[in-house]
C-alpha positions in Angstrom: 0.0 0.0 0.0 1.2 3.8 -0.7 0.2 7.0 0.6 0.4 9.9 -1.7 1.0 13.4 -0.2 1.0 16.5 -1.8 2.1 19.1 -3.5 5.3 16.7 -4.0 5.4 12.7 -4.0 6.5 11.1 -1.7 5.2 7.7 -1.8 5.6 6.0 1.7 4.8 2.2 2.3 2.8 0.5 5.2 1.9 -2.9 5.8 -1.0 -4.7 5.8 -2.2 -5.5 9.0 -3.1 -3.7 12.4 0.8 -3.9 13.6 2.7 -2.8 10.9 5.0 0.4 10.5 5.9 2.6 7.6 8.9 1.3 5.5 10.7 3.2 3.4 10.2 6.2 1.3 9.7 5.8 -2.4 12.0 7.8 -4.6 10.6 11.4 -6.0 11.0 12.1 -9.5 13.8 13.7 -11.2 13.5 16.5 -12.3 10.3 17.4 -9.7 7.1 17.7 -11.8 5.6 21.8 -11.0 1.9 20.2 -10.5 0.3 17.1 -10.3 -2.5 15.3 -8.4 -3.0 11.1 -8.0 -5.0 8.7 -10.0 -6.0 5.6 -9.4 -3.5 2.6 -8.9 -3.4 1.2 -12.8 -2.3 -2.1 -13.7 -0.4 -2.4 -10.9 1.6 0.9 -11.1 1.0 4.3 -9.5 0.0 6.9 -11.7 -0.3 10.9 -11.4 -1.3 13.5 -13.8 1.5 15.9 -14.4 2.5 19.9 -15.7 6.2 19.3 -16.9 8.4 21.8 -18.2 9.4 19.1 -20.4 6.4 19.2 -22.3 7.5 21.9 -24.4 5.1 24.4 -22.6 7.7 27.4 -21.6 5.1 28.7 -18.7 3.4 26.8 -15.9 0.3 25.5 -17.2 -2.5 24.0 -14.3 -3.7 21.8 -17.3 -2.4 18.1 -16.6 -0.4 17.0 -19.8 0.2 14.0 -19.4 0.5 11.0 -17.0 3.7 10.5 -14.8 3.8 6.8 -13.7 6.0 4.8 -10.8 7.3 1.4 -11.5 7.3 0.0 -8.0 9.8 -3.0 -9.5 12.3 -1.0 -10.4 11.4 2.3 -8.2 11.9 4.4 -11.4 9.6 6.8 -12.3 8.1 7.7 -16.2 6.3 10.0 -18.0 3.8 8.7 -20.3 2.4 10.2 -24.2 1.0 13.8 -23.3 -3.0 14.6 -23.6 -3.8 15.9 -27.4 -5.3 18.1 -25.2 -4.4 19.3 -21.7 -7.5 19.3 -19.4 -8.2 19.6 -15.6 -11.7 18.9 -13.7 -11.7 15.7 -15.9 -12.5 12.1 -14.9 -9.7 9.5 -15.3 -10.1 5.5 -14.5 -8.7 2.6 -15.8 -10.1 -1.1 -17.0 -8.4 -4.1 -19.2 -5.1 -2.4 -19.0 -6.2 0.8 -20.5 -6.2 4.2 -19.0 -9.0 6.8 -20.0 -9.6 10.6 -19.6 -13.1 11.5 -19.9 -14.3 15.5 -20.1 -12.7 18.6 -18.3 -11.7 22.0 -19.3 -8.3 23.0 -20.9 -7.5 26.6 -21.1 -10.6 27.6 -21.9 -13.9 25.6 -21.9 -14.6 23.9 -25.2 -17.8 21.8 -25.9 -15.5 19.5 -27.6 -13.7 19.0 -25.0 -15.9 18.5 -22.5 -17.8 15.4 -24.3 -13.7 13.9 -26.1 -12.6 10.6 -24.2 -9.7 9.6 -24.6 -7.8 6.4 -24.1 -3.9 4.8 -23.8 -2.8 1.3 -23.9 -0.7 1.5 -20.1 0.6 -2.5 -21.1 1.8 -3.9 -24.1 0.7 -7.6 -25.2 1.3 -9.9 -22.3 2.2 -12.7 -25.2 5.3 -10.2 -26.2 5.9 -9.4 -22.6 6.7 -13.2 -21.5 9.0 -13.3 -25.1 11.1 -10.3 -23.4 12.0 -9.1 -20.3 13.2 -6.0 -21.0 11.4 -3.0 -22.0 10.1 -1.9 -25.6 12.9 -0.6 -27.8 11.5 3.0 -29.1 11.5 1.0 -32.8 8.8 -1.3 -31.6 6.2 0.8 -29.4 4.4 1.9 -33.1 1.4 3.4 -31.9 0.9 2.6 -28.4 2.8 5.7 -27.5 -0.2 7.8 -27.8 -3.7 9.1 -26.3 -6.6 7.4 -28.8 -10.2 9.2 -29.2 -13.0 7.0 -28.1 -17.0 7.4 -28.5 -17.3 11.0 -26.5 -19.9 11.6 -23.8 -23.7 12.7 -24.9 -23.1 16.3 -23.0 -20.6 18.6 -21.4 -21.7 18.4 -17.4 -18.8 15.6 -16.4 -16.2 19.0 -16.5 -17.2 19.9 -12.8 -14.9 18.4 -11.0 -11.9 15.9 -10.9 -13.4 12.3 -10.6 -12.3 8.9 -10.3 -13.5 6.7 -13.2 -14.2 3.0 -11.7 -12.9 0.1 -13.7 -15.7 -2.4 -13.3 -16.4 -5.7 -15.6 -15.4 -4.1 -18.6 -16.8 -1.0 -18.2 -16.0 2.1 -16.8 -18.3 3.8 -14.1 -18.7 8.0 -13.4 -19.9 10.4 -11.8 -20.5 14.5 -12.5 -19.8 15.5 -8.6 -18.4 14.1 -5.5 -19.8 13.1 -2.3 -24.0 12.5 -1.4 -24.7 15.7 -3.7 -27.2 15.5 -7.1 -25.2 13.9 -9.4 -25.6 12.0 -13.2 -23.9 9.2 -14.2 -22.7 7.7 -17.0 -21.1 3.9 -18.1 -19.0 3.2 -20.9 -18.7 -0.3 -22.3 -15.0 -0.6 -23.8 -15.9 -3.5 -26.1 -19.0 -2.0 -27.7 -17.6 2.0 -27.3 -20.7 3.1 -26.1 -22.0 5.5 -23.3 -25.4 4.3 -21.4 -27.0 6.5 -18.2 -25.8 4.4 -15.0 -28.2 1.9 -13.7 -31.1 3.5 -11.1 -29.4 1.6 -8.3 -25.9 2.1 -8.9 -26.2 6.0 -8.8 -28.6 6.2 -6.5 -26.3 4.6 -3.7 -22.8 6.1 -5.1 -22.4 8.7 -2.0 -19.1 8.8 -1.4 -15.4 7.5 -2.8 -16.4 4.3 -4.9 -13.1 1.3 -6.1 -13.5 -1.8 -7.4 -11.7 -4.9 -6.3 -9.5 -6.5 -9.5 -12.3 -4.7 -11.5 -14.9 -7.2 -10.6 -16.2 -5.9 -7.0 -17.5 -2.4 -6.7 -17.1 -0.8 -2.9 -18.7 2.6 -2.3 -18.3 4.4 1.3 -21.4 6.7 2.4 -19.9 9.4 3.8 -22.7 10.7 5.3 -23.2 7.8 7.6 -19.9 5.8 7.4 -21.2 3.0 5.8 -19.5 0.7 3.5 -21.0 -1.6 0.6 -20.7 -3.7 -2.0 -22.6 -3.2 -5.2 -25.0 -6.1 -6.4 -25.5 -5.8 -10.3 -28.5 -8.2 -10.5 -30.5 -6.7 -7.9 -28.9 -3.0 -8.8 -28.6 -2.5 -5.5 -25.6 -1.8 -2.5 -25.1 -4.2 0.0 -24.5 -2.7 3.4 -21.3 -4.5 5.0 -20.9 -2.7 7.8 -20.8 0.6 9.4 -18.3 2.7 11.7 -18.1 6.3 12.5 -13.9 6.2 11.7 -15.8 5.8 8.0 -17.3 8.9 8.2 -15.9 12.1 6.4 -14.4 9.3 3.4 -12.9 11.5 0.6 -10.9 8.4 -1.3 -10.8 4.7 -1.0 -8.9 2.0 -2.6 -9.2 -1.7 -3.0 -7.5 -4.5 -3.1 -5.6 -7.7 -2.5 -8.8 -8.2 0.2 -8.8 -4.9 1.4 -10.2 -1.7 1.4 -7.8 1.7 1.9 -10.0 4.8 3.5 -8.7 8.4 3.3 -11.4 10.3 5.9 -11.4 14.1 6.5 -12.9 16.1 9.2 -12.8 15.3 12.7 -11.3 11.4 11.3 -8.3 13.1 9.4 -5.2 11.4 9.9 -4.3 7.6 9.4 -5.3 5.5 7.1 -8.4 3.0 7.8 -7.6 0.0 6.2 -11.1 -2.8 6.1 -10.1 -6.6 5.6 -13.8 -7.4 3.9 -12.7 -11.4 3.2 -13.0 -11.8 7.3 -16.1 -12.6 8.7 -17.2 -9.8 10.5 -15.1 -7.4 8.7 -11.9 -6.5 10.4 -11.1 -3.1 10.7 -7.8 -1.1 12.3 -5.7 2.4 11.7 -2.5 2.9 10.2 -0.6 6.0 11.0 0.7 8.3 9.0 4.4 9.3 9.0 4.9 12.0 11.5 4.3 15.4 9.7 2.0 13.9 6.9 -1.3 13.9 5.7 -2.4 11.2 3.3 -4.5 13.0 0.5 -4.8 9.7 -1.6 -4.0 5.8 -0.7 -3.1 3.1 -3.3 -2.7 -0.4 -3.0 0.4 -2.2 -5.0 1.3 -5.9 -4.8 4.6 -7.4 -3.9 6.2 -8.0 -6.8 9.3 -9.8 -7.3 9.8 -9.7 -11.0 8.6 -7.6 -13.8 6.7 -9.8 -15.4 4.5 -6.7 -16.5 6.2 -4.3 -19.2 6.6 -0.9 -18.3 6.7 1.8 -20.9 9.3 4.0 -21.7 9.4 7.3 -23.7 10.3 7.5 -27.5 
């Protein structure tokens, strides 16, 4: 598991169970990125949207360009293909090894903008992958060094704010505001390229930080009430699991490997509350934060001993 503080990394790792202690600090990138905010853990890698003078932009821009991405393997960090074009107040998710970046506003607002998705291959084939252990040679990454345009969004009201996109089954679920506040939602099926409203159910119970477990479990915290549940697709429906008021106040979960991460605010700031949902009742306990810091954002990474996953590299 790592903690993300801000405005500079400065991934830290803790265990994963009631007694464990923070291990060592994660290497920041060189040279420091001037803005950036966390995504979602993808494909087993943490990723960050990033302003870089090495974009070729000559002033600081708040616009993310493009992604900036830690290899926990190697403890490297790399910047990915930028954004055709940069955005902020955008959703971004990730599902089958893709990452996407739905809506925001670049400069300026633009209607076209606001409805463009757009998509990049994160992992090459895993067939090629097994054949080599190293990574691509800039002669062979072709076309999977760039951001592809998918089937946009049917309006412009996804641009309010900067959402996580939920990697679910193939699909990839959002949200047009945070929290228990009015909101519409939208699904995209990545085999069909399609956009449908979210399902009744599904929106109706998404009141807080939502993750998905290996993209096939959906977990939402209420925030309101501290609640967390798990989403049941044939009833459309969210199973309460249990309930604690260390849950209330959740601004961003993660799941996985078993577990789900909670970031809280307000009167539960501080620590991380980490829920073992595979015991029966759920097991919950606190890790502390590193004296002197705040987690704004948790992600959970396995132990990996090899690469067995290829990580990309700029042309």
């Amino acid at each position: 598991m790592r903690t993300a503080h801000g405005p500079h990394t400065s991934n830290e790792q803790v265990g994963d169970s009631s007694s464990a202690t923070t291990g060592p600090s994660s290497p920041s990138p060189s040279p420091p990125p001037i803005f950036y905010f966390p995504l979602p853990t993808y494909s087993n890698r943490l990723c960050f949207w990033a302003s870089h003078p090495c974009c070729h932009h000559s002033q600081f821009c708040s616009s993310p360009l493009c992604p900036l991405i830690f290899n926990p393997v190697s403890r490297t960090w790399a910047f990915g293909p930028p954004l055709s074009t940069p955005r902020r107040w955008c959703a971004a998710g990730s599902v089958n090894g893709a990452i996407y970046v739905a809506s925001g506003i670049g400069s300026h607002f633009s209607a076209d903008v606001a409805r463009s998705v757009e998509k990049w291959y994160f992992l090459h084939d895993k067939k090629m992958a097994a054949m080599s252990s190293h990574y691509l040679s800039t002669r062979n990454k072709g076309s999977s060094w760039k951001w592809e345009k998918v089937k946009g969004l049917k309006n412009v009201r996804f641009s309010r704010d900067a959402i996580d996109a939920v990697g679910w089954r193939g699909k990839l679920c959002m949200v047009n505001a945070k929290g228990d506040a009015a909101k519409e939602g939208s699904v995209y099926d990545t085999e069909k390229d399609t956009w449908e409203d979210m399902p009744e159910g599904m929106l109706a119970g998404w009141k807080g930080p939502v993750a998905a477990m290996d993209e096939k479990v959906m977990y939402v915290v209420d925030e309101a009430k501290g609640a967390l549940k798990k989403y049941e697709p044939e009833t459309d429906d969210w199973e309460k699991i249990m309930e604690s008021e260390r849950l209330i106040g959740a601004q961003q979960i993660a799941a996985g490997g078993g577990r789900v991460c909670v970031v809280c605010g307000g009167s539960n700031s501080g620590g991380i509350v980490v829920l073992d949902v595979m015991s029966v009742p759920v097991r919950l306990w606190v890790v502390e934060t590193p004296p002197g810091f705040e987690a704004v954002a948790v992600h959970i990474l396995p132990r990996m001993s090899r690469p067995d996953l290829i990580f990309p590299v700029p042309p």
